[in-house]
mmCIF file of the N, C-alpha and C atoms, coordinates in Angstrom:
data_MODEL
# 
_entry.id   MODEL 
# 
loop_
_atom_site.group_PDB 
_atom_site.id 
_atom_site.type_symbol 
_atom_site.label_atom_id 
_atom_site.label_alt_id 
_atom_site.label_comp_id 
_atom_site.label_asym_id 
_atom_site.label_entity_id 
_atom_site.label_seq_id 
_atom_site.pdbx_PDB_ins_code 
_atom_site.Cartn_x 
_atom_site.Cartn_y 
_atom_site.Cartn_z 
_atom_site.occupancy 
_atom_site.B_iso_or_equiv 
_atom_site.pdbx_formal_charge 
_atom_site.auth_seq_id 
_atom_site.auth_comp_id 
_atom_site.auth_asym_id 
_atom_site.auth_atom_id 
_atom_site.pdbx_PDB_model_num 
ATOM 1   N N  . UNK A 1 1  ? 111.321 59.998 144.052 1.00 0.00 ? 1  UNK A N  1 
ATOM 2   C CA . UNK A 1 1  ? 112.630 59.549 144.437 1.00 0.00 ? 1  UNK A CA 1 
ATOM 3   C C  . UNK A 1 1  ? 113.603 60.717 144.294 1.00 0.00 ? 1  UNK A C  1 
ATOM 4   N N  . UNK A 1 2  ? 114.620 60.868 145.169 1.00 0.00 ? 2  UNK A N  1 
ATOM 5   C CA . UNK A 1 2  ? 115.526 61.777 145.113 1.00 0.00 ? 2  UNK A CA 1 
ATOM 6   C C  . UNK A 1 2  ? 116.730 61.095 144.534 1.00 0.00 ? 2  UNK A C  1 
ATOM 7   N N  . UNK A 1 3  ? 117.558 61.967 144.229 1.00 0.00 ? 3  UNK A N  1 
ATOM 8   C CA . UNK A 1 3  ? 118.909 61.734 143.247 1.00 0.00 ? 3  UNK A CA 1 
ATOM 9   C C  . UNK A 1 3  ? 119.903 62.683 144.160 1.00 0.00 ? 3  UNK A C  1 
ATOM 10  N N  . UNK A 1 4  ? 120.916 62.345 144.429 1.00 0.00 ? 4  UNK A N  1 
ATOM 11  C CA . UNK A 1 4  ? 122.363 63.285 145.018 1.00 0.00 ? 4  UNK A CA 1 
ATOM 12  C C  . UNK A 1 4  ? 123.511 62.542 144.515 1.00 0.00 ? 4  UNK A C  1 
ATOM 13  N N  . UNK A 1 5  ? 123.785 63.291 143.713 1.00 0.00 ? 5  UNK A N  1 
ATOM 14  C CA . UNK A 1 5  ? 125.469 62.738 143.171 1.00 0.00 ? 5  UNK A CA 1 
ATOM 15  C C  . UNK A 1 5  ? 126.488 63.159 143.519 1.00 0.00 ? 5  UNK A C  1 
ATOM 16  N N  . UNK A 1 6  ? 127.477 62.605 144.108 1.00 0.00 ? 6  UNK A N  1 
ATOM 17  C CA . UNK A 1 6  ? 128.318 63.347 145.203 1.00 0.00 ? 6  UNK A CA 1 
ATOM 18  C C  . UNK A 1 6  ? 129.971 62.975 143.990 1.00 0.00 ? 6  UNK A C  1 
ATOM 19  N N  . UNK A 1 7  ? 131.002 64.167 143.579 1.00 0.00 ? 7  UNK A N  1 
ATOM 20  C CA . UNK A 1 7  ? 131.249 64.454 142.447 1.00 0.00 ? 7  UNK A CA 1 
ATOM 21  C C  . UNK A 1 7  ? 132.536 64.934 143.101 1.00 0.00 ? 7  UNK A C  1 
ATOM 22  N N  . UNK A 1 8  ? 133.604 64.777 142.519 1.00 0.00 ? 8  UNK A N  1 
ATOM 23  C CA . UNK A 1 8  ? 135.021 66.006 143.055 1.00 0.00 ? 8  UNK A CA 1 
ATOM 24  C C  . UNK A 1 8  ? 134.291 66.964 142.308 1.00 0.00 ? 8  UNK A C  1 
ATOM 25  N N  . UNK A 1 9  ? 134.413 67.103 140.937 1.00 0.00 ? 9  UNK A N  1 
ATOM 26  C CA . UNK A 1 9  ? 134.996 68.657 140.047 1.00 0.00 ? 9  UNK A CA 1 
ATOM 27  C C  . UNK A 1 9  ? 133.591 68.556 139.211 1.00 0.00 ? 9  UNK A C  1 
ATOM 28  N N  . UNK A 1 10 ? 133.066 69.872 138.768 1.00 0.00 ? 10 UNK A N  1 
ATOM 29  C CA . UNK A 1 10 ? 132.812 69.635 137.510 1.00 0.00 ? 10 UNK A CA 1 
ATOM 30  C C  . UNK A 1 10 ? 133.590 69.313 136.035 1.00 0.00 ? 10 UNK A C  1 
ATOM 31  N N  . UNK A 1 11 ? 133.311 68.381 135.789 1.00 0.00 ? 11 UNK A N  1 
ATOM 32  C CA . UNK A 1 11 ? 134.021 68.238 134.143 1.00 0.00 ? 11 UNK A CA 1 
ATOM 33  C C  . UNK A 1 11 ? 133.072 68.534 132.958 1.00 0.00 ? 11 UNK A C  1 
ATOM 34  N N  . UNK A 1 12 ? 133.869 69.227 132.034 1.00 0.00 ? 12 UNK A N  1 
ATOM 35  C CA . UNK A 1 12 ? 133.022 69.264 131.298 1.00 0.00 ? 12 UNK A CA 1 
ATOM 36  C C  . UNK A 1 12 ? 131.928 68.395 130.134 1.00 0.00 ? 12 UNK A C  1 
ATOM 37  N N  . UNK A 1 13 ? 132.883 67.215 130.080 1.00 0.00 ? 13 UNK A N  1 
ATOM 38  C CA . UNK A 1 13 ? 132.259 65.944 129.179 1.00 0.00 ? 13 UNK A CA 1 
ATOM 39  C C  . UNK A 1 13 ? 131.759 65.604 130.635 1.00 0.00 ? 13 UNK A C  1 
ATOM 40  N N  . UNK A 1 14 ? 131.031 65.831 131.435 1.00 0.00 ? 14 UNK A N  1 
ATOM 41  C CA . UNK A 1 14 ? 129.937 65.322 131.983 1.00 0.00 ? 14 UNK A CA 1 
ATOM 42  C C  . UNK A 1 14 ? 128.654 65.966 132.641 1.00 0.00 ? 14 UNK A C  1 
ATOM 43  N N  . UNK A 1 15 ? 129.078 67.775 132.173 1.00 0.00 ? 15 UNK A N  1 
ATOM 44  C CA . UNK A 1 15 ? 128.148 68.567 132.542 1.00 0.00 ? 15 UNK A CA 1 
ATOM 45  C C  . UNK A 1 15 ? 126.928 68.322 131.808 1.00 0.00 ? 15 UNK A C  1 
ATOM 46  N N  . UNK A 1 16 ? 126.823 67.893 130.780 1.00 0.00 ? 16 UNK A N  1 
ATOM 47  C CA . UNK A 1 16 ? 125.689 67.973 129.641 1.00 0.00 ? 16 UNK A CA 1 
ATOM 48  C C  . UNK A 1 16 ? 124.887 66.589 130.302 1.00 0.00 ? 16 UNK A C  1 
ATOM 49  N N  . UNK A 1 17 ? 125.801 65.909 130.635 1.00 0.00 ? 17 UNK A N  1 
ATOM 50  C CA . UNK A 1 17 ? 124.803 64.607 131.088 1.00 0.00 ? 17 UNK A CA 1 
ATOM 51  C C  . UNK A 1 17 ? 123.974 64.749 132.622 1.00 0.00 ? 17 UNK A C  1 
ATOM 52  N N  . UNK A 1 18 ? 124.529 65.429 133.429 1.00 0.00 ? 18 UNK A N  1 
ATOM 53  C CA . UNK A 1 18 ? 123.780 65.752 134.668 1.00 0.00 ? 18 UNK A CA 1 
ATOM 54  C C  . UNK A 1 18 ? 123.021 66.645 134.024 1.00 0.00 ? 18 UNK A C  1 
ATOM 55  N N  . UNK A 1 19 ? 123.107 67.665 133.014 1.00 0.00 ? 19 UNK A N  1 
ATOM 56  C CA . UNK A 1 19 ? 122.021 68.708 132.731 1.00 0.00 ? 19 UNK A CA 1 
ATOM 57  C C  . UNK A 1 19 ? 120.956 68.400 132.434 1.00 0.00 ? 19 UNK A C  1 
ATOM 58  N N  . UNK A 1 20 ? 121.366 66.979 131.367 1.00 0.00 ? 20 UNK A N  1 
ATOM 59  C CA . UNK A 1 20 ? 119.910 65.465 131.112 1.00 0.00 ? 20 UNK A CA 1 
ATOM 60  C C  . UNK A 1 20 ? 119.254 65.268 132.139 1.00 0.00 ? 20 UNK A C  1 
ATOM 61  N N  . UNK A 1 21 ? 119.877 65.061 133.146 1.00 0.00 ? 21 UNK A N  1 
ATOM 62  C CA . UNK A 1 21 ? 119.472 63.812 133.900 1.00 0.00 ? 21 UNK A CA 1 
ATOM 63  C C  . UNK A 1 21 ? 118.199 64.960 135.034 1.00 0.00 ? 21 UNK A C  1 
ATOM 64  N N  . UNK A 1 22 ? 118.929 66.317 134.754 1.00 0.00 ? 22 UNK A N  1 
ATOM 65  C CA . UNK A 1 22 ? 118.281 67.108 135.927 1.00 0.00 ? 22 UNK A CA 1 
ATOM 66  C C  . UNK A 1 22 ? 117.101 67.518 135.140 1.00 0.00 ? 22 UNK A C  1 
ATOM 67  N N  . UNK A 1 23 ? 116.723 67.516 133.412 1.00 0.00 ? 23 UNK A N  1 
ATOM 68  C CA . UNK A 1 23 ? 115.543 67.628 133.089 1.00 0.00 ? 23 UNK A CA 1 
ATOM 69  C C  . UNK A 1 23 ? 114.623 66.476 133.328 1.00 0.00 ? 23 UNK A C  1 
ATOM 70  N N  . UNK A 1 24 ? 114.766 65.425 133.521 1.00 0.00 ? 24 UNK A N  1 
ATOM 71  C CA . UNK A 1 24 ? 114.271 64.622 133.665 1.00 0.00 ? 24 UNK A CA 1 
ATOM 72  C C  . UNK A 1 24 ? 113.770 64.036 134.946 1.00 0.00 ? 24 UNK A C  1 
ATOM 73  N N  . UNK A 1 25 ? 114.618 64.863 136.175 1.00 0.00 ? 25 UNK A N  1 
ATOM 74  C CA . UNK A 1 25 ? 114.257 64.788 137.575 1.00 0.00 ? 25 UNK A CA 1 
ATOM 75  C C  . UNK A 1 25 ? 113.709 65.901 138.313 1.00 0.00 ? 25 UNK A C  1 
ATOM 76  N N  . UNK A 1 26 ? 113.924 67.030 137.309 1.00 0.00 ? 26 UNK A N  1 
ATOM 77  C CA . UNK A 1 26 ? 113.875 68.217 138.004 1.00 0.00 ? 26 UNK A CA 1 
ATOM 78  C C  . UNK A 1 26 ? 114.667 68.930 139.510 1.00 0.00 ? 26 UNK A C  1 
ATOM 79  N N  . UNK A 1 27 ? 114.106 68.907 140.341 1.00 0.00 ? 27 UNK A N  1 
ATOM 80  C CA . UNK A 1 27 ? 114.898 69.315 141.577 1.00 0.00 ? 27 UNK A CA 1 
ATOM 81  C C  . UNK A 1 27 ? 114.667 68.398 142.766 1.00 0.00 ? 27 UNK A C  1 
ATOM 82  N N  . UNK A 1 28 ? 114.180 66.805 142.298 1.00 0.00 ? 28 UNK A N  1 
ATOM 83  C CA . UNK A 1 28 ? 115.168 65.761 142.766 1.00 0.00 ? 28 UNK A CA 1 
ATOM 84  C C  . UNK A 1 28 ? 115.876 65.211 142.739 1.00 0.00 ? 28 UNK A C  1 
ATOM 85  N N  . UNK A 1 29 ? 117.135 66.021 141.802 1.00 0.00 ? 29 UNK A N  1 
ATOM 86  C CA . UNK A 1 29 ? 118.204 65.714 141.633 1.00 0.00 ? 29 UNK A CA 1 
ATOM 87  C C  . UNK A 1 29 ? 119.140 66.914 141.667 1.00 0.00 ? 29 UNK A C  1 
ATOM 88  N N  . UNK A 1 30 ? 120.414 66.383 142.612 1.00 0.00 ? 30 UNK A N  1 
ATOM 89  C CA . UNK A 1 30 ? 121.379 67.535 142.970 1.00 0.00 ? 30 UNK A CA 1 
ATOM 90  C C  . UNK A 1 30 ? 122.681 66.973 142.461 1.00 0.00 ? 30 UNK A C  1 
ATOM 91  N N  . UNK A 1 31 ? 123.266 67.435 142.119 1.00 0.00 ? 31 UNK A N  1 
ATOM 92  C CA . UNK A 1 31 ? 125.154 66.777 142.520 1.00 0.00 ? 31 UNK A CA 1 
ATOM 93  C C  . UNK A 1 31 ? 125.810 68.130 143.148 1.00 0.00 ? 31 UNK A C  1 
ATOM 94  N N  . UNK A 1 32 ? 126.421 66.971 144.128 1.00 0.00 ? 32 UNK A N  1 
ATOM 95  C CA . UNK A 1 32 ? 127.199 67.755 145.475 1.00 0.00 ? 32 UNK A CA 1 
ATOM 96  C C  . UNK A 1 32 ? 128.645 67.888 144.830 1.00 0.00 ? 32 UNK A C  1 
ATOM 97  N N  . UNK A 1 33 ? 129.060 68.612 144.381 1.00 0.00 ? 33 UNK A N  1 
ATOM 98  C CA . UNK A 1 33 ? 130.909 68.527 144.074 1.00 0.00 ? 33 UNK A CA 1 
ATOM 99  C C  . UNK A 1 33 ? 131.809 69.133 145.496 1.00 0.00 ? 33 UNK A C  1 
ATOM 100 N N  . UNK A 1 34 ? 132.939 68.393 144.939 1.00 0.00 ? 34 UNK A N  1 
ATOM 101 C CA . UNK A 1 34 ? 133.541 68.563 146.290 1.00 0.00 ? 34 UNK A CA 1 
ATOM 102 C C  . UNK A 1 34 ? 134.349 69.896 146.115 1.00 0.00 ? 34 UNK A C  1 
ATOM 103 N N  . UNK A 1 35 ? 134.350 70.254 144.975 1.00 0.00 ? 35 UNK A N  1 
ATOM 104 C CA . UNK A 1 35 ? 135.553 71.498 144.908 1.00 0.00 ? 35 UNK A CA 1 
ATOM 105 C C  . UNK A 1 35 ? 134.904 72.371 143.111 1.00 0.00 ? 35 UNK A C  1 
ATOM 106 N N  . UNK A 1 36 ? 135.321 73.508 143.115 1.00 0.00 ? 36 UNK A N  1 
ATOM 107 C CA . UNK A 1 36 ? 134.836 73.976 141.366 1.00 0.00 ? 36 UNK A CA 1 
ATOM 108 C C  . UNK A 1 36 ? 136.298 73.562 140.720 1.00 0.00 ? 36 UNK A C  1 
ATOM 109 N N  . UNK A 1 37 ? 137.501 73.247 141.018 1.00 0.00 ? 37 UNK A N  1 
ATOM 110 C CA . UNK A 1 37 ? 138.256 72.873 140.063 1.00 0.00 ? 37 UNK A CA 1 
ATOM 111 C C  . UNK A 1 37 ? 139.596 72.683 140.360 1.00 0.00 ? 37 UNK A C  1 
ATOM 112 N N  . UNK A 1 38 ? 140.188 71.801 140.040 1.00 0.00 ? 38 UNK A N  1 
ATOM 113 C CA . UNK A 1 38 ? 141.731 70.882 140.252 1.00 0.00 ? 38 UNK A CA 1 
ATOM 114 C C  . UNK A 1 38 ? 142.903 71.516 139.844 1.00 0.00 ? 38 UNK A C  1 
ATOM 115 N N  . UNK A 1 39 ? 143.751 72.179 140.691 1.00 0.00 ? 39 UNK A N  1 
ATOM 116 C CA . UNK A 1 39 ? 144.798 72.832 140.181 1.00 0.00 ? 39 UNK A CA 1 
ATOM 117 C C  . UNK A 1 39 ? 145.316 72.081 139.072 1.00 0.00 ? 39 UNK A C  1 
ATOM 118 N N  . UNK A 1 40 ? 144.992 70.989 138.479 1.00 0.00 ? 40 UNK A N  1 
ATOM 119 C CA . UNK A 1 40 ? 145.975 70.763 137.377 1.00 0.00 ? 40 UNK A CA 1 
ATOM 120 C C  . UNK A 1 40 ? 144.856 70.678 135.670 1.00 0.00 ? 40 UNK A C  1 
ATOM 121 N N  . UNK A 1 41 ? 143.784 70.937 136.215 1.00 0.00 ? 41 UNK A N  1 
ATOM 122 C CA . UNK A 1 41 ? 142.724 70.830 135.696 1.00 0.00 ? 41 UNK A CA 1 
ATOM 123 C C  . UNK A 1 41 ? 142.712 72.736 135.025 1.00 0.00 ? 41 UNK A C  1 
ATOM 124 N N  . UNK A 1 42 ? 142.564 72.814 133.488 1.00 0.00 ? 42 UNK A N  1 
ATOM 125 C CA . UNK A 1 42 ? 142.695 74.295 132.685 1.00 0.00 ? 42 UNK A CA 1 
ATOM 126 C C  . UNK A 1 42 ? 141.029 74.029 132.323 1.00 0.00 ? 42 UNK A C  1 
ATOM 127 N N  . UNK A 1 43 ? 140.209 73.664 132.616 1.00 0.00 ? 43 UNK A N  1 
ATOM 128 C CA . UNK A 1 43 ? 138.864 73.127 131.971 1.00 0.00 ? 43 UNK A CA 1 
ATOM 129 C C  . UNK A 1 43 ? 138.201 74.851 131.870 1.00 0.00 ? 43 UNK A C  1 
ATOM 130 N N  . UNK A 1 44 ? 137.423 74.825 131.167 1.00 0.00 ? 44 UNK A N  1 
ATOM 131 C CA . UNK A 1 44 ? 136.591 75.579 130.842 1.00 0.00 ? 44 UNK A CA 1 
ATOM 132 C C  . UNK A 1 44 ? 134.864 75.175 130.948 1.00 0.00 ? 44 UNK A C  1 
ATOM 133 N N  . UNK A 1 45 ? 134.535 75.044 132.391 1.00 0.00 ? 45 UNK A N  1 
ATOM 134 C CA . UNK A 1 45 ? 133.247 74.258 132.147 1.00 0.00 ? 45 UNK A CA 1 
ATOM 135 C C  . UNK A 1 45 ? 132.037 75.327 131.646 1.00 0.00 ? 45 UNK A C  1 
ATOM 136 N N  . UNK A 1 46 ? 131.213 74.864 130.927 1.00 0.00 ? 46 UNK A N  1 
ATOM 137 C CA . UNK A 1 46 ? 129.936 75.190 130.664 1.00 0.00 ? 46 UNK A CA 1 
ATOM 138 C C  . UNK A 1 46 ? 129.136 75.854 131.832 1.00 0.00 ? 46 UNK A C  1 
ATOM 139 N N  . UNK A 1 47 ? 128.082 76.524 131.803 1.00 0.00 ? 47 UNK A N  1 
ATOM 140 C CA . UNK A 1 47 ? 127.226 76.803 132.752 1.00 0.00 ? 47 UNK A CA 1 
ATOM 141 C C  . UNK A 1 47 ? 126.620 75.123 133.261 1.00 0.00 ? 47 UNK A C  1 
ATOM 142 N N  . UNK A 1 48 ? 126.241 75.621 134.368 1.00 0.00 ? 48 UNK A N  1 
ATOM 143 C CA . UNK A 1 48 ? 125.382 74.154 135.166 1.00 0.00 ? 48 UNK A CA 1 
ATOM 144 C C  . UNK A 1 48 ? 124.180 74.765 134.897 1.00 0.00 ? 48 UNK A C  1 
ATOM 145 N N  . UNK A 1 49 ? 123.578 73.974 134.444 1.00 0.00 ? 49 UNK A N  1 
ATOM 146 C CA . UNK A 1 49 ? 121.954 74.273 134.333 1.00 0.00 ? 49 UNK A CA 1 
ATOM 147 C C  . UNK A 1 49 ? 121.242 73.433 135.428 1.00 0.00 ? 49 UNK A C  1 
ATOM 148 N N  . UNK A 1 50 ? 121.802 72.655 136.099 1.00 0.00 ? 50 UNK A N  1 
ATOM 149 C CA . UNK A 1 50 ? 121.371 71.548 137.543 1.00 0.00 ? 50 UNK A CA 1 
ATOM 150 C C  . UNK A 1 50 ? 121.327 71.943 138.145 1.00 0.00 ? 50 UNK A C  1 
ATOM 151 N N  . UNK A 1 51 ? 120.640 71.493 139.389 1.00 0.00 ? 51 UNK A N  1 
ATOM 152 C CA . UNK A 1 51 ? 120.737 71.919 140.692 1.00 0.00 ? 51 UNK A CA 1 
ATOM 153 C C  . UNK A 1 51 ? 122.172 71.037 141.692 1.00 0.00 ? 51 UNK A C  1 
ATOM 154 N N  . UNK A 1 52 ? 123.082 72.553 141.397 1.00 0.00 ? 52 UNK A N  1 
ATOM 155 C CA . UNK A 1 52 ? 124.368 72.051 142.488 1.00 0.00 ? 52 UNK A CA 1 
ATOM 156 C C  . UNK A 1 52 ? 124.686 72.798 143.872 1.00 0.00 ? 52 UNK A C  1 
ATOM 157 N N  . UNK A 1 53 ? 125.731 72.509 144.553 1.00 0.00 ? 53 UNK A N  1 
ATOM 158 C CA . UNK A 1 53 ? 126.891 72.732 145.559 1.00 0.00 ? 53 UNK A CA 1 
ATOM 159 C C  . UNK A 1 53 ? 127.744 72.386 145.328 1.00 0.00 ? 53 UNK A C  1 
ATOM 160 N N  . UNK A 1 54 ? 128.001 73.333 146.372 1.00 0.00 ? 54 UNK A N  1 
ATOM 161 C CA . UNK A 1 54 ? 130.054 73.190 146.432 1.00 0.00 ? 54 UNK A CA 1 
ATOM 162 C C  . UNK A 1 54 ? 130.216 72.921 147.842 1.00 0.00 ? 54 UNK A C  1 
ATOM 163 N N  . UNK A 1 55 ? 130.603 71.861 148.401 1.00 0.00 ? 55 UNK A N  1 
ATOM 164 C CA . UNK A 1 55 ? 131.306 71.790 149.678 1.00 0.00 ? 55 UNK A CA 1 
ATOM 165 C C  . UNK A 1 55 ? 132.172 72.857 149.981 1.00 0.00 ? 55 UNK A C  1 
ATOM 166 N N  . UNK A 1 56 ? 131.963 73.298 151.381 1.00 0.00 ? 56 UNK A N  1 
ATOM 167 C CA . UNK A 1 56 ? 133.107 73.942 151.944 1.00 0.00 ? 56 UNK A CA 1 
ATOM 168 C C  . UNK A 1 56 ? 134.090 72.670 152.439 1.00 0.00 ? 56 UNK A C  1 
ATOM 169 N N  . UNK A 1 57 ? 135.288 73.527 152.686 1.00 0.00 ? 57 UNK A N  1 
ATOM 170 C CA . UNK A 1 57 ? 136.366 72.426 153.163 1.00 0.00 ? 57 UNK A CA 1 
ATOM 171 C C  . UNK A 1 57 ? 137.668 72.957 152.620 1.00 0.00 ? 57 UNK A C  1 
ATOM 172 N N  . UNK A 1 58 ? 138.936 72.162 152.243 1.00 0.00 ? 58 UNK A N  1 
ATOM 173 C CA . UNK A 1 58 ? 139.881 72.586 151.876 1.00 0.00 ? 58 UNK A CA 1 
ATOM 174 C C  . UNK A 1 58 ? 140.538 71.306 150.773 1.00 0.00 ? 58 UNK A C  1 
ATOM 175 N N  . UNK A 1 59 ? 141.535 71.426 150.140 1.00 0.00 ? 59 UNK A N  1 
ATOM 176 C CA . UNK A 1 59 ? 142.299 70.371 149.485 1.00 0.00 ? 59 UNK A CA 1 
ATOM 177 C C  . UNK A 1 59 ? 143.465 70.018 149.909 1.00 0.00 ? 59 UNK A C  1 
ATOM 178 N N  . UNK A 1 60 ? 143.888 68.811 149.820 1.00 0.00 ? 60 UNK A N  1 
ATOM 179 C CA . UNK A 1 60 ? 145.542 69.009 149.793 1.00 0.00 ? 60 UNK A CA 1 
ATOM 180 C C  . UNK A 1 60 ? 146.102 68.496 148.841 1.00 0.00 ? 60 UNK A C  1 
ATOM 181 N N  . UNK A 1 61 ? 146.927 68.979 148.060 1.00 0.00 ? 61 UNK A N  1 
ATOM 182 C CA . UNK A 1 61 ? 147.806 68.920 147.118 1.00 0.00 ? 61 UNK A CA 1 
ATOM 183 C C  . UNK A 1 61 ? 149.132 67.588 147.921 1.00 0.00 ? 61 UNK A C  1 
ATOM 184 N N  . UNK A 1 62 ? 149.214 66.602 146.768 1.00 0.00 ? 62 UNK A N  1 
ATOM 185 C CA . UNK A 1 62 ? 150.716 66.197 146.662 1.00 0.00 ? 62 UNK A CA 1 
ATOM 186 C C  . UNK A 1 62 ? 151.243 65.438 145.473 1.00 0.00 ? 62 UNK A C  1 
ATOM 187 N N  . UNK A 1 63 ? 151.973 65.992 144.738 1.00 0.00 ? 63 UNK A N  1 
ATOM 188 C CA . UNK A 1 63 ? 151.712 65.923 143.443 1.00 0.00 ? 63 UNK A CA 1 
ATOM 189 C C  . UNK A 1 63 ? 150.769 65.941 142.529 1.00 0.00 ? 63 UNK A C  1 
ATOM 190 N N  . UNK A 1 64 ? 150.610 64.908 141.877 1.00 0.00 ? 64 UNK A N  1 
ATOM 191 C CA . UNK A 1 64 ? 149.521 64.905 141.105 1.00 0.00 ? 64 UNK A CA 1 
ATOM 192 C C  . UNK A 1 64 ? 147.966 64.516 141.599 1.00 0.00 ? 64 UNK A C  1 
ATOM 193 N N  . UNK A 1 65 ? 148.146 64.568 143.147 1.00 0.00 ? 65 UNK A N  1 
ATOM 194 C CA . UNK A 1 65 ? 147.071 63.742 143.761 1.00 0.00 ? 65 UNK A CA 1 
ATOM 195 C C  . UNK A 1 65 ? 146.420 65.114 144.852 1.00 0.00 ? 65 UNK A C  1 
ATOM 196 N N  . UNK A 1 66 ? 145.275 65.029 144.790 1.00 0.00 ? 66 UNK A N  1 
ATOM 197 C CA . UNK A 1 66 ? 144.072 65.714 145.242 1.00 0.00 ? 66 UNK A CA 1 
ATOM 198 C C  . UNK A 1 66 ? 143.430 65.405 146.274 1.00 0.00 ? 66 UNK A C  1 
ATOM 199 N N  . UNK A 1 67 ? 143.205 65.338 147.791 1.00 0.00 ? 67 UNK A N  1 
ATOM 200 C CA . UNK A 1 67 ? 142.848 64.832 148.636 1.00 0.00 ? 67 UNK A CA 1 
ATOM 201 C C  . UNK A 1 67 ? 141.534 65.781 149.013 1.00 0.00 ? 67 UNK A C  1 
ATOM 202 N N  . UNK A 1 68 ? 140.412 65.721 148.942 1.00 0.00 ? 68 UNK A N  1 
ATOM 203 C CA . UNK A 1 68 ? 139.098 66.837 148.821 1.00 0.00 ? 68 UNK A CA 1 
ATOM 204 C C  . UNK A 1 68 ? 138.761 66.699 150.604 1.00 0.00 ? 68 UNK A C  1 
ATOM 205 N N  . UNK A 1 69 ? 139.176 67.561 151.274 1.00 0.00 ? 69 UNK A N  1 
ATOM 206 C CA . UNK A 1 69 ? 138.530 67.130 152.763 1.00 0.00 ? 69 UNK A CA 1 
ATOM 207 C C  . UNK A 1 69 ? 137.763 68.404 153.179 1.00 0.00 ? 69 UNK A C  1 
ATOM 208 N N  . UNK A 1 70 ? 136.027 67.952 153.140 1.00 0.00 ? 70 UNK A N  1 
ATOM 209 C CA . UNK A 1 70 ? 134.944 69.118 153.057 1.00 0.00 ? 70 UNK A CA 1 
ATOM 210 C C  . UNK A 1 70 ? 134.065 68.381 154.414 1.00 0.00 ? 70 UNK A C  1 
ATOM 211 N N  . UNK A 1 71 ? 133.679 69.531 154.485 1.00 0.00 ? 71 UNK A N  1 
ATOM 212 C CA . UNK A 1 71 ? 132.176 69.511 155.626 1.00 0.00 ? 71 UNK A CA 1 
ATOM 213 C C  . UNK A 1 71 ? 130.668 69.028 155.018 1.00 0.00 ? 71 UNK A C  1 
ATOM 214 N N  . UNK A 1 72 ? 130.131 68.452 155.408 1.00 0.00 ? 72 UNK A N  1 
ATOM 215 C CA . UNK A 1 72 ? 129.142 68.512 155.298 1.00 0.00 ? 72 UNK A CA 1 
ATOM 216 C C  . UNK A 1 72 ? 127.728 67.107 154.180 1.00 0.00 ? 72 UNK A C  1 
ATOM 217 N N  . UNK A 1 73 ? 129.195 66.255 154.227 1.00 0.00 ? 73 UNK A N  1 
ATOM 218 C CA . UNK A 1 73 ? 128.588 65.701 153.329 1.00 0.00 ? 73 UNK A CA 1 
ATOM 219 C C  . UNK A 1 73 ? 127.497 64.629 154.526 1.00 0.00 ? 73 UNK A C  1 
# 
């Protein structure tokens, strides 16, 4: 069975749990994020030890709100 988790950002209280989930699936499991990180977002993420992507595409900003519009999903 395959696994694709389709994700805005990496966060970091949830990198460790896809890192689980990808020992346990190996490389039938991906998460697709839509972007590496949220202008309002200072995170410091961990290395990904998973198998990821990054959508191409662009964001739009309006206020506090994030609109992720990418190719390819």
């Amino acid at each position: 069975m395959r696994v694709a988790l389709l994700v805005n950002i990496p966060a970091p209280y949830r990198v460790p749990v896809y890192d689980r989930i990808a020992e346990r699936l190996g490389k039938d499991f991906k998460v697709i994020y839509m972007a590496e990180l949220e202008s309002n977002r200072k995170w410091k993420v961990p290395e990904l030890k998973h198998d990821h992507v990054y959508l191409k595409g662009f964001t739009l900003t309006r206020g506090a709100r994030h609109v992720h519009v990418r190719f390819g999903v």
